[in-house]
N, C-alpha and C positions, 0 to 999 in steps of 0.2 A: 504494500500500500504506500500511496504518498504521505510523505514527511510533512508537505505542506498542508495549508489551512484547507477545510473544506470550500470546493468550488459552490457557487451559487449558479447556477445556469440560467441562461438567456436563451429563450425560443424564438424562434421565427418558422414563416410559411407562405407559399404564394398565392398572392388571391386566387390562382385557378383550382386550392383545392378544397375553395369551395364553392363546386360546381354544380354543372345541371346534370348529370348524372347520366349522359351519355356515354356507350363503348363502340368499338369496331363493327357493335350486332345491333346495334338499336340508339334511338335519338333519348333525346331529353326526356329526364320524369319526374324533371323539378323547374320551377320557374327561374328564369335567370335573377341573378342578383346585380344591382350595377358594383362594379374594382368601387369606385368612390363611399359608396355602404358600406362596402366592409373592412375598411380602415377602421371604424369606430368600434368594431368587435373586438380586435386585437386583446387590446389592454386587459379587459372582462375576460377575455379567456386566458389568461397568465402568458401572452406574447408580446414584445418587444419590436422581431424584427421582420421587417417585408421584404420575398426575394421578388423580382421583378425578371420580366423578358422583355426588349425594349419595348413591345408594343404594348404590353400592360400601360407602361409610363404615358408612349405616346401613338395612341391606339392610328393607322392608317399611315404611318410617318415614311411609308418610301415615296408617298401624294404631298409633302410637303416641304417646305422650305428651310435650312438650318434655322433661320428666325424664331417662325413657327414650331420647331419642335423644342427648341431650347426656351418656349414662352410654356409649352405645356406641361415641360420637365420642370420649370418653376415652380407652376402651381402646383404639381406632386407633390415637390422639395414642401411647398407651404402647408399642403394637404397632412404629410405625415410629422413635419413640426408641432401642428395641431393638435395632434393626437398622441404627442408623445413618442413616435413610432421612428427605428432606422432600419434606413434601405442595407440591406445585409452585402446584395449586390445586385448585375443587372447583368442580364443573359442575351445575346444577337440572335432571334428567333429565323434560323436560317434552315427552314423542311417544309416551308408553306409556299413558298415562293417558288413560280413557275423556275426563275434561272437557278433551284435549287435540288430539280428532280434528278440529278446526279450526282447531287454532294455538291459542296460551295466551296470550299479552300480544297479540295479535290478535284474538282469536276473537269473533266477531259474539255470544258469547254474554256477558252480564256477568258470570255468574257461575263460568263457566270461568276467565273472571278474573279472578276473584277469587282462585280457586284457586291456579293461576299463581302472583299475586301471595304466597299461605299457604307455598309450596311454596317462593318464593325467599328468603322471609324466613328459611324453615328454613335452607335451604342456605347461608346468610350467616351463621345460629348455627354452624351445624358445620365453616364454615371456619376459622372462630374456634377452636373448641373441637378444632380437628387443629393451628393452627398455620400454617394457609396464608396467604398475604397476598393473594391471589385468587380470583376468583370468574370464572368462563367461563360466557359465554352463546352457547349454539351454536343459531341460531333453526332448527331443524330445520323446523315444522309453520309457521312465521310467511310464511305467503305464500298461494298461491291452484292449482288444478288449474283454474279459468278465473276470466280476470279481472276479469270483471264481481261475481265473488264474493264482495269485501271494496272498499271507499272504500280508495284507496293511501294518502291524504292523512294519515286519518283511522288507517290501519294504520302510518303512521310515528310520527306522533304517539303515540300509545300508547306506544310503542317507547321514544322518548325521556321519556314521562310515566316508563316503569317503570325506564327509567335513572336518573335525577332521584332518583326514591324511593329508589332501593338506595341511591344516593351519601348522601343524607339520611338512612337507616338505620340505614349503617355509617358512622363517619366516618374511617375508617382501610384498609378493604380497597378493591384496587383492580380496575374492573370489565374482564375483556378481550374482547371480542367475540370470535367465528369466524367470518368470511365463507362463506359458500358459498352458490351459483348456481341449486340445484334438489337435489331427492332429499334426503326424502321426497316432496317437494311439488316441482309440476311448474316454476314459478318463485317464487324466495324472494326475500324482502324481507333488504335489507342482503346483496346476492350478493359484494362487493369492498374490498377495504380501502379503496377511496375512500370508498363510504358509511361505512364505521367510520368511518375519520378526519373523514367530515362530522358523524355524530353524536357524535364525542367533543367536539368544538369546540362544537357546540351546547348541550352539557349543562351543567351549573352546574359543575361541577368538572370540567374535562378531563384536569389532570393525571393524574387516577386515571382515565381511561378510556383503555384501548388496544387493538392486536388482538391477533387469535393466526392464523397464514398457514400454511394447511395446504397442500403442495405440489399433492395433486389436486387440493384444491378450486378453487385459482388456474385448476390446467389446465384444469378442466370449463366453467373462466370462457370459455375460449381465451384467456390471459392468462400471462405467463409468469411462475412463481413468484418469481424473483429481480428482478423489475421490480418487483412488489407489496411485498417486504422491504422495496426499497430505497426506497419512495416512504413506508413506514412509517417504517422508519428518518429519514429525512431532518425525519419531523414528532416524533420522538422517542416515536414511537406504536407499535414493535413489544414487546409483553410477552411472545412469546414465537412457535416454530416448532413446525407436526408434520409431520415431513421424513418424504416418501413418494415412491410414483410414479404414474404414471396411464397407460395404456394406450389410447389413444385417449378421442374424448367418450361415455362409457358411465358406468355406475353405477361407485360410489366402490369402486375398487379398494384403496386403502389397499398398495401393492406396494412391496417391498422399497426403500428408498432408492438410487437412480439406477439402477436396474432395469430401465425402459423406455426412459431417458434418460440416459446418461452425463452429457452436454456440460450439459444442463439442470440435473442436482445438480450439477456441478462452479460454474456459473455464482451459485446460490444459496450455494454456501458462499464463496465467491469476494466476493458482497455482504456478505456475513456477516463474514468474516473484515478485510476491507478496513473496514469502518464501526468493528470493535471491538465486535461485539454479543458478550455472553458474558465482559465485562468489570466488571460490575457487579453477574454471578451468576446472568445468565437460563440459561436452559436449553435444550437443545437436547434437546427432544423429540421421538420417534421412534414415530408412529401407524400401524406394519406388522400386517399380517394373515399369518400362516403362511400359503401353498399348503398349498388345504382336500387335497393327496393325504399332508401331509407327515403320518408314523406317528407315535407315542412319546407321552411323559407324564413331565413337561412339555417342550414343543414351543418353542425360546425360539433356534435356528439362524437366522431372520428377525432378531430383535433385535440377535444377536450380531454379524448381517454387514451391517445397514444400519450399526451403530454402528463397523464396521472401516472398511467404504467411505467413509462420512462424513469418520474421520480420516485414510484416504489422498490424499484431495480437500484436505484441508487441507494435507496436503505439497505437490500437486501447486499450491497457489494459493501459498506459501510459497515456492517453488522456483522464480516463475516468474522470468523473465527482464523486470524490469520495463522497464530501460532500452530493452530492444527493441519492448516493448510502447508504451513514449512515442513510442517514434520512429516506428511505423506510424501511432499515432494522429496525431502533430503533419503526418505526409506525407500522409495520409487511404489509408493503403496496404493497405486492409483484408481484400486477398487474401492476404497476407505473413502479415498478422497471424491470419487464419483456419484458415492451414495451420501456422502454430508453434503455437497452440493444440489444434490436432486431435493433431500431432506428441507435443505436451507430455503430453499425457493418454495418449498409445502409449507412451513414457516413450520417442519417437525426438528428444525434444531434450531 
C-alpha cells in the first residue's frame, strides 16, 4: 500500500453518457437531453469533470469560422465556470466524417488528411479556449477491415508524424492517447498501452504524451485492465481512466463499473489506489452506457452507481489486510491468498 495520504478522487464523464439509448440494432428509447442541461447535474451527482469531443463544445464546427467557434468555446468555458465544472479534456471526433471513412491521420487519401490534420488543429484551439490541458486521441477508423489495405509501417509513421505536429502546435497541452483493439475497424492501429507508451517515447516531447485505459477496451484486448494501468503507471504514462465493464469479446459494451467483473474492478482500483494515481488531480473517469430498457429523462442511475461501487472498492482495497497479504506473497501461498481476497470482497473477512 501507499505511504502516502489517502487520495480523495475527482470524477468526470461525457455528456454522451447520458444518452438516448440507442445501439447498432435499434434507435432511441429515451428523449434527448440538450449537453447544456446537463452541466447542472454534474455537481449533484459527486462529479467534477467534463470530457468533451470537439463537437460537444462546438456542435457543426467544420460549417464554421475560427471566430465563430472560439465564441462558442467561450461560452462552454462560461457554461462550466458556472457550475463549478473542469473540462478534463477535449477529443477531434474524426469516424463521422465523410473524409474519415478510411481512417484520418491514416487514410490512403492525402487529403483526408489533410483534413484530419484542419480538424485537430481546431480541437487544440478549443481546448484552449475551454481550459482543458488535454487533448484525446481515440484512433477509432486508424486501422484496416483487411490488411493488405494500408502499409502498417507507413500507417505508424503518420501516427507519430501527426503527434510530433500537435506537440509543435501546442507547446503546453498535453497529448493522451486511447488504446483500443478493433470496433469501428476490424483491427486498429495503437490497440494497447504498450504501443502508446512506444509512441510517447518516440515522439519529441514524451512528457506530454500519455494514455487514457478504458476498462473494455483492455478486455476486448484479452488483457487485463489493471495490468495495463499498472505498466502505464510505472512509465509515468497514465493521464487518465474510463472505468467500465465488458461482457465477454463483443462490441464495446461500455457496462456499469464492475458489472460483469467484481474481482477485475476491485483489482484496477487496487492499482490505482496503491501507485497514488489521483494524487496530482487526475480523474477518474466513468465511460457507462445506461441499459438501453432503463425509462426516464435524465437517465444518470448508471453514473451514480459505477461512481458508489468505484468508492466501495476503494474501502474494500483500504481495509485490506496487508500484512497477511505479505505473508502469502513472501510463502508463495496463493490459495490463502485467493480465498481472503474472494472472502474480503463478500465482506466474510
Amino acid at each position: 500500500m501507499s505511504n502516502t495520504a489517502p487520495t480523495t478522487y475527482r470524477f468526470s464523464f461525457g455528456p454522451w453518457n447520458i444518452s438516448e439509448g440507442a445501439d447498432p440494432f435499434g434507435g432511441n428509447t429515451r428523449p434527448a437531453f440538450a449537453h447544456e442541461e446537463k452541466y447542472a447535474l454534474y455537481r449533484p451527482l459527486g462529479f467534477e469533470g467534463v470530457q468533451f469531443h470537439d463537437d460537444d463544445v462546438v456542435p457543426g464546427m467544420d460549417d464554421l469560422s475560427h471566430d465563430q467557434i472560439m465564441k462558442k468555446a467561450g461560452e462552454v468555458k462560461t457554461m462550466l465556470a458556472n457550475q463549478g465544472l473542469t473540462p478534463e479534456f477535449v477529443a477531434p471526433r474524426l469516424w463521422f466524417a465523410d473524409q474519415t471513412t478510411d481512417g484520418a491521420y491514416t487514410s490512403n487519401s492525402a487529403s483526408d488528411r489533410a483534413y484530419a490534420w484542419e480538424r485537430t488543429k481546431k480541437c487544440m484551439d478549443i481546448a484552449n479556449a475551454v481550459g482543458s490541458k488535454a487533448v484525446v486521441l481515440w484512433f477509432s477508423r486508424e486501422g484496416t477491415y483487411i490488411r493488405e489495405a494500408k502499409d502498417a509501417r507507413i500507417a505508424y509513421r503518420r501516427i507519430l508524424d501527426t503527434i510530433n505536429a500537435m506537440l509543435a502546435y501546442d507547446p503546453a497541452l498535453e497529448i493522451w492517447i486511447e488504446p483500443k483493439p478493433n470496433e469501428p475497424t476490424d483491427q486498429a492501429y495503437v490497440p494497447t498501452i504498450g504501443h502508446t507508451v512506444a509512441l510517447a517515447y518516440a515522439s519529441q516531447d514524451h512528457k506530454r504524451v500519455k494514455g487514457v485505459i478504458e476498462s473494455a477496451h483492455a478486455l476486448l484486448a484479452g488483457l487485463d485492465p489493471s495490468d495495463e494501468m499498472a505498466f502505464a503507471l510505472e512509465h509515468g504514462k497514465l493521464g487518465s481512466v474510463h472505468l467500465n465493464d465488458q461482457n465477454g469479446l463483443k462490441y464495446d459494451q461500455d457496462k456499469n463499473f464492475g458489472g460483469a467483473n467484481l474481482r477485475v474492478g476491485f483489482n484496477q482500483v487496487r492499482v490505482l489506489e496503491e501507485s497514488g494515481y489521483g494524487s496530482a488531480g487526475e480523474f477518474i473517469g466513468l465511460d457507462v452506457k445506461a441499459m438501453r430498457t432503463q425509462r426516464g429523462l435524465p437517465v444518470t442511475e448508471h453514473l451514480k452507481n459505477s461512481r458508489e461501487l468505484f468508492l466501495h472498492l476503494v474501502d474494500k482495497v483500504r481495509s485490506m489486510d496487508c500484512q497477511f497479504v505479505a505473508q502469502c506473497r513472501e510463502a508463495r501461498d496463493y490459495e490463502a491468498l485467493e480465498l481472503y481476497i474472494l472472502k474480503h470482497l463478500m465482506g466474510l473477512r
